[in-house]
N, C-alpha and C positions, 0 to 999 in steps of 0.2 A: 459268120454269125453277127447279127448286129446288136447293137446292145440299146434298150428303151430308156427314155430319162423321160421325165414332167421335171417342170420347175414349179414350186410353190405359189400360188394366187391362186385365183379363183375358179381355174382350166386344170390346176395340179394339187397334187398330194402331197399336203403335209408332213413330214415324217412325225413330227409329234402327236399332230390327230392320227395317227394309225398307229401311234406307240399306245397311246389310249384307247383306242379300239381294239388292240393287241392282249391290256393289259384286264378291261373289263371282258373279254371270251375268255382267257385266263379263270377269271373271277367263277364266271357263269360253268365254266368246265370243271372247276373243286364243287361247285355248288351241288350240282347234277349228281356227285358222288356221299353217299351217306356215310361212309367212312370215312371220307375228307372233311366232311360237313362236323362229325364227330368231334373229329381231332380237331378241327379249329374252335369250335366250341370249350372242348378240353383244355388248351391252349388261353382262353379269353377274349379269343378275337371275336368283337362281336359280325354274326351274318347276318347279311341282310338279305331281304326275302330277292328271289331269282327273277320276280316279274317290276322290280326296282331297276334291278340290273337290266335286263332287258328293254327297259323302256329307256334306259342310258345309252345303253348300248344303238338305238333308235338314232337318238341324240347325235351321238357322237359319231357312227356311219351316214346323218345326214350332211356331216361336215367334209366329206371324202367324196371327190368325184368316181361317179361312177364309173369308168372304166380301171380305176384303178382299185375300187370295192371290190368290183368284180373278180380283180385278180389277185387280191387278198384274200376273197373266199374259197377261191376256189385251192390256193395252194393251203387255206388253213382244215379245207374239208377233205382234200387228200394228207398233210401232212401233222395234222394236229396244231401248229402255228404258222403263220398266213407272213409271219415275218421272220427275219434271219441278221442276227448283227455280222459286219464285216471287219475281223480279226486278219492286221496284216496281207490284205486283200485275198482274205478268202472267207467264202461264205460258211458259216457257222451249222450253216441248216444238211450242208450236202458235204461239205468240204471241199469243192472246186475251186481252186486257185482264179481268181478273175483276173480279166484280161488290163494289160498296164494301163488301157485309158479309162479301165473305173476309176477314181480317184475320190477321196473325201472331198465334199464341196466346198470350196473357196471360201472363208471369210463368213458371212453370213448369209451365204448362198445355201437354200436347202436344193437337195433331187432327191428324187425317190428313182434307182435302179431296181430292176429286177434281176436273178439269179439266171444265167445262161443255164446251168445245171439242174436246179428245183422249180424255178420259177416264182420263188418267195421272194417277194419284194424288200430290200436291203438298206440295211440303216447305219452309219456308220457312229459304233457307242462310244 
Protein backbone atom coordinates (compact mmCIF):
# COMPACT_ATOMS: atom_id res chain seq x y z
CA UNK A 1 0.00 0.00 0.00
CA UNK A 2 1.47 3.32 -0.66
CA UNK A 3 0.76 6.05 1.25
CA UNK A 4 -0.14 9.95 -0.51
CA UNK A 5 1.46 13.05 0.92
CA UNK A 6 1.22 16.93 -0.65
CA UNK A 7 3.43 19.38 0.99
CA UNK A 8 1.87 22.75 1.65
CA UNK A 9 2.23 25.72 -1.23
CA UNK A 10 0.63 26.35 -3.91
CA UNK A 11 0.54 22.31 -5.59
CA UNK A 12 -0.66 21.17 -1.79
CA UNK A 13 -2.96 21.20 0.95
CA UNK A 14 -2.99 23.11 3.74
CA UNK A 15 -4.02 21.25 6.73
CA UNK A 16 -5.38 24.53 8.37
CA UNK A 17 -7.37 25.58 5.14
CA UNK A 18 -9.13 22.16 5.25
CA UNK A 19 -9.48 22.42 9.10
CA UNK A 20 -11.52 25.48 8.15
CA UNK A 21 -13.29 23.95 5.48
CA UNK A 22 -13.86 20.94 7.91
CA UNK A 23 -15.12 23.32 10.40
CA UNK A 24 -17.60 25.69 8.29
CA UNK A 25 -19.45 21.94 6.62
CA UNK A 26 -19.67 21.29 10.32
CA UNK A 27 -21.38 24.69 10.52
CA UNK A 28 -23.47 24.34 7.36
CA UNK A 29 -24.52 20.42 8.62
CA UNK A 30 -26.21 22.01 12.39
CA UNK A 31 -27.53 24.63 10.24
CA UNK A 32 -29.64 22.17 7.70
CA UNK A 33 -31.02 20.72 10.95
CA UNK A 34 -34.10 22.73 12.78
CA UNK A 35 -33.53 21.22 16.02
CA UNK A 36 -29.94 21.99 16.06
CA UNK A 37 -30.72 25.41 14.73
CA UNK A 38 -33.23 25.48 17.88
CA UNK A 39 -30.93 24.64 20.24
CA UNK A 40 -28.29 26.97 19.28
CA UNK A 41 -30.52 29.60 19.21
CA UNK A 42 -31.78 28.42 22.69
CA UNK A 43 -28.25 28.45 23.86
CA UNK A 44 -27.44 32.39 22.44
CA UNK A 45 -25.27 31.47 19.74
CA UNK A 46 -26.10 33.73 17.29
CA UNK A 47 -26.73 31.83 13.36
CA UNK A 48 -26.00 33.00 10.75
CA UNK A 49 -28.02 32.53 7.71
CA UNK A 50 -26.66 29.09 5.69
CA UNK A 51 -26.18 31.03 2.27
CA UNK A 52 -23.20 33.32 4.40
CA UNK A 53 -21.89 30.02 5.01
CA UNK A 54 -21.93 28.88 1.94
CA UNK A 55 -20.47 31.49 0.13
CA UNK A 56 -17.46 30.95 2.94
CA UNK A 57 -17.40 27.88 2.36
CA UNK A 58 -16.75 29.01 -1.59
CA UNK A 59 -13.98 31.03 -0.18
CA UNK A 60 -12.21 28.82 1.68
CA UNK A 61 -12.48 25.52 -0.74
CA UNK A 62 -11.10 27.98 -3.40
CA UNK A 63 -7.86 27.93 -1.24
CA UNK A 64 -7.62 23.86 -1.47
CA UNK A 65 -6.28 22.29 -4.56
CA UNK A 66 -8.26 20.52 -6.21
CA UNK A 67 -7.31 17.07 -6.22
CA UNK A 68 -7.15 17.02 -2.71
CA UNK A 69 -10.90 18.96 -2.45
CA UNK A 70 -11.87 16.35 -4.32
CA UNK A 71 -10.80 13.93 -1.93
CA UNK A 72 -12.22 15.76 1.04
CA UNK A 73 -15.51 15.61 -0.50
CA UNK A 74 -15.73 12.70 -1.40
CA UNK A 75 -14.78 10.82 2.01
CA UNK A 76 -16.92 13.70 3.81
CA UNK A 77 -20.07 12.64 1.46
CA UNK A 78 -19.52 9.07 2.31
CA UNK A 79 -18.53 9.48 5.87
CA UNK A 80 -20.06 12.75 7.26
CA UNK A 81 -16.43 14.29 7.83
CA UNK A 82 -14.00 14.60 4.99
CA UNK A 83 -11.22 14.74 7.85
CA UNK A 84 -9.80 12.41 10.68
CA UNK A 85 -7.25 13.61 13.49
CA UNK A 86 -4.34 11.23 14.03
CA UNK A 87 -4.29 9.88 17.84
CA UNK A 88 -0.91 7.95 18.58
CA UNK A 89 -0.78 7.02 14.91
CA UNK A 90 -4.04 5.90 14.39
CA UNK A 91 -6.73 7.34 12.45
CA UNK A 92 -9.65 8.59 14.57
CA UNK A 93 -12.11 8.34 11.70
CA UNK A 94 -11.80 4.42 11.06
CA UNK A 95 -9.38 3.36 13.65
CA UNK A 96 -6.59 1.78 11.54
CA UNK A 97 -3.33 1.85 13.08
CA UNK A 98 -1.08 3.56 10.38
CA UNK A 99 1.75 2.43 9.06
CA UNK A 100 5.37 3.56 11.10
CA UNK A 101 6.34 6.03 8.21
CA UNK A 102 3.29 8.31 8.72
CA UNK A 103 4.75 10.36 11.05
CA UNK A 104 3.74 13.98 12.39
CA UNK A 105 5.46 16.55 10.12
CA UNK A 106 8.78 17.87 11.17
CA UNK A 107 9.17 21.29 12.63
CA UNK A 108 7.06 23.51 10.62
CA UNK A 109 6.65 21.31 7.90
CA UNK A 110 2.82 20.65 7.08
CA UNK A 111 1.58 17.22 4.74
CA UNK A 112 -1.76 16.34 4.36
CA UNK A 113 -1.81 12.19 4.54
CA UNK A 114 -4.69 10.41 3.61
CA UNK A 115 -6.18 7.28 5.65
CA UNK A 116 -5.02 3.78 4.05
CA UNK A 117 -8.35 2.61 5.64
CA UNK A 118 -11.17 5.62 5.03
CA UNK A 119 -9.59 7.48 2.91
CA UNK A 120 -10.24 10.87 5.09
CA UNK A 121 -7.48 13.09 4.72
CA UNK A 122 -5.47 13.31 8.29
CA UNK A 123 -4.40 15.92 10.45
CA UNK A 124 -2.22 15.64 13.15
CA UNK A 125 -4.12 17.69 16.42
Amino acid sequence: MSERVARSGPSGADPETLLHLSDVDALLHELSDARSTRTLRKLGVPVQAPARLAALRTRVAAGVDARWLSLYDRARSRYGRGLAAVRERVCTGCFVTLPSTARRPAGGEHSVLTCQGCGRLLFWG
